[in-house]
Each structure stands twice: as structure tokens, then as C-alpha cells.
C-alpha atoms as one frame of an Amber mdcrd trajectory, in Angstrom:
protein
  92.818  88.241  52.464  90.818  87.457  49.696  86.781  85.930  49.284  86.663
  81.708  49.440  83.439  79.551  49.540  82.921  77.891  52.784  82.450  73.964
  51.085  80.694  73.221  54.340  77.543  75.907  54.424  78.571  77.301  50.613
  78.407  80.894  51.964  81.618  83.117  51.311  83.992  84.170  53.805  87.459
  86.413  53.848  90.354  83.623  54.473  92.795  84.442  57.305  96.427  85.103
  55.541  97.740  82.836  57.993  95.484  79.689  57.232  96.716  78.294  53.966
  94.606  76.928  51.790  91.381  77.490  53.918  88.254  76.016  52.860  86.342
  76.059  56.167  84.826  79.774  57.093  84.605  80.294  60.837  80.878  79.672
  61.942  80.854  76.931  64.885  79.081  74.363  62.521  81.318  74.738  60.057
  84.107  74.168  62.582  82.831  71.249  64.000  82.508  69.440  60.317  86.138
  70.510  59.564  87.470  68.895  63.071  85.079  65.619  62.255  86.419  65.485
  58.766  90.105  65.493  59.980  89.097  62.917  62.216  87.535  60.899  60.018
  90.869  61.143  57.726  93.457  60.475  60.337  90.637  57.022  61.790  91.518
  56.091  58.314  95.192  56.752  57.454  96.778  56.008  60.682  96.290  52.874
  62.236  97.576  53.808  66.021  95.549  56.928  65.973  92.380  55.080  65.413
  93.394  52.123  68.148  93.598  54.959  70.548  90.456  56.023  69.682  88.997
  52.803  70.212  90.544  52.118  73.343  89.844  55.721  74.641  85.979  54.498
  73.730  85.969  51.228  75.835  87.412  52.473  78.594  84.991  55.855  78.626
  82.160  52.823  77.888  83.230  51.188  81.017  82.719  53.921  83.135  79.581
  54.802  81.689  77.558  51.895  81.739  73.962  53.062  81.735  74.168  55.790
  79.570  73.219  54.335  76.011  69.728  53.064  77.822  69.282  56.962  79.663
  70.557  58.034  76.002  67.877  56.155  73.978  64.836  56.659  76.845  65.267
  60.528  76.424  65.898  60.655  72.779  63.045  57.900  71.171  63.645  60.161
  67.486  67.241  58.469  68.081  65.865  54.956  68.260  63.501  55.292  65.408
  65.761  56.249  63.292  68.054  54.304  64.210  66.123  51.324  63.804  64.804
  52.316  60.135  68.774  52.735  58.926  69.607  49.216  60.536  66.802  47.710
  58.375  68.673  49.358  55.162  71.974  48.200  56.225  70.744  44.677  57.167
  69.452  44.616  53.485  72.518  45.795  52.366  74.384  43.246  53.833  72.063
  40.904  53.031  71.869  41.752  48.995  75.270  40.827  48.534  74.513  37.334
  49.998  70.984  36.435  48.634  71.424  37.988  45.544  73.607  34.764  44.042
  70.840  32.648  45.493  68.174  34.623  44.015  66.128  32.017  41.398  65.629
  33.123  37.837  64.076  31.330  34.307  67.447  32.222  32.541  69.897  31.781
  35.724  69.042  28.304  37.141  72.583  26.155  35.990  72.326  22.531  34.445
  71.874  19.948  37.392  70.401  22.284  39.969  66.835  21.186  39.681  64.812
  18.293  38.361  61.735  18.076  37.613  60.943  14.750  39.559  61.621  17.317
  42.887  58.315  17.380  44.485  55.611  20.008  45.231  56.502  23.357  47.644
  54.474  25.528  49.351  55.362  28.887  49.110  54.598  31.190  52.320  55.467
  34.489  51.242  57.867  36.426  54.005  56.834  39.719  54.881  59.027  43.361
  56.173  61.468  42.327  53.713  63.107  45.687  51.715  62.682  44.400  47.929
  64.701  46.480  45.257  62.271  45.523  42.892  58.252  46.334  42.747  57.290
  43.000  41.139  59.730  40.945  43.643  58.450  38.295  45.794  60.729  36.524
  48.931  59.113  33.114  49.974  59.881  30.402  51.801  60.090  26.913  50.131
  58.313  24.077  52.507  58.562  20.906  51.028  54.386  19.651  50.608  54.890
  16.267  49.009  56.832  13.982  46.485  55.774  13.678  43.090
């Protein structure tokens, strides 16, 4: 036996002889990240395994119809939270996309713009995430022709 760090809670623990290469101690949490850590390997390595996994899910979803609305009724922390990390991911997504349409003085390319184009109103949009403090989204609404 000898004294390891536990990477999971950092606290030290005496390995078992017969666990090679241990890096988990034996506290329940500490268990349960171990087990969702192999699982998260395996989803990702072995193509079959994770099938399973998603067909296991559909089928127990099936069955259990009503249970994400119960879920989300008794747990409205869930749902909050929830909907603040959607918002990030949405703007995730959505930087990748925008940010080759994003207008700047030095990026606009020869031929994209005129200046006999017309007049725009801008309407700026709002509950957009902006990386930047001084960034503004708008909306372009043609307002007449020069």
C-alpha cells in the first residue's frame, strides 16, 4: 500500500495493492466521477457501446413520457440554468457563423458595397451575448434610395 492523491477531491488515500495504478480514493463521489469518466471514454472510443447507449435511452424515453415535464416542474433551478447555458451555446454556435459576416472599416472586400446603396435604418437587436463591450448587433432596414 502506499499514499496517492485522489485527482477527483485532491485528498490522499492508501491505494489497494490489488488496484493498479489507482487514482480514484474510495469516497462515493469520487466513485461516481471515476464510473462517469469511464463512460464518457468508452461513449467516445467505441462506437457500438455508445449506440447501445442511445438506444437503451429511447426506449427508457418511451416508457417514460412525462417525466422531463414532472422533472423540470419540481426542479425550476434545473430550468434556469438550463436556459442561461443554452443562451451561451446558442452564441457559440452562432459566433462561428456571424463572425465572417461581421462588418469592419478594414474587412469590407472590393465590390461588396457602393456607395450609390441607399440609406438604412439601423434598429439595434437586444439579449444578444456580445464578446465585445463596445459591440453593437443591428438590423439593416432599407429607408430609401439615394
Amino acid at each position: 500500500m502506499m499514499n496517492c492523491i485522489c485527482i477527483h477531491c485532491g485528498k490522499s488515500f492508501k491505494s489497494n495493492p490489488r488496484v493498479k495504478n489507482q487514482i480514484y480514493c474510495s469516497q462515493k463521489e469520487c466513485q461516481k466521477a471515476r464510473r462517469a469518466r469511464w463512460q464518457r471514454l468508452k461513449m467516445a472510443r467505441d462506437p457500438d457501446y455508445k449506440e447501445n447507449q442511445a438506444r437503451c435511452y429511447r426506449q427508457w424515453r418511451k416508457k417514460h413520457l412525462r417525466y422531463q415535464g414532472y422533472y423540470r416542474r419540481k426542479h425550476p433551478e434545473y430550468v434556469k440554468r438550463n436556459r442561461t447555458l443554452q443562451i451561451l451555446r446558442d452564441a457559440k454556435r452562432r459566433k462561428d457563423r456571424v463572425s465572417k459576416l461581421l462588418v469592419k472599416m478594414d474587412s469590407l472586400k472590393k465590390g461588396f458595397y457602393s456607395r450609390d446603396v441607399g440609406l438604412f435604418k439601423l434598429i439595434p437587436q437586444e439579449n444578444r451575448l456580445l464578446v465585445k463591450m463596445d459591440s453593437l448587433i443591428v438590423k439593416l432596414i432599407p429607408y430609401k434610395r439615394l
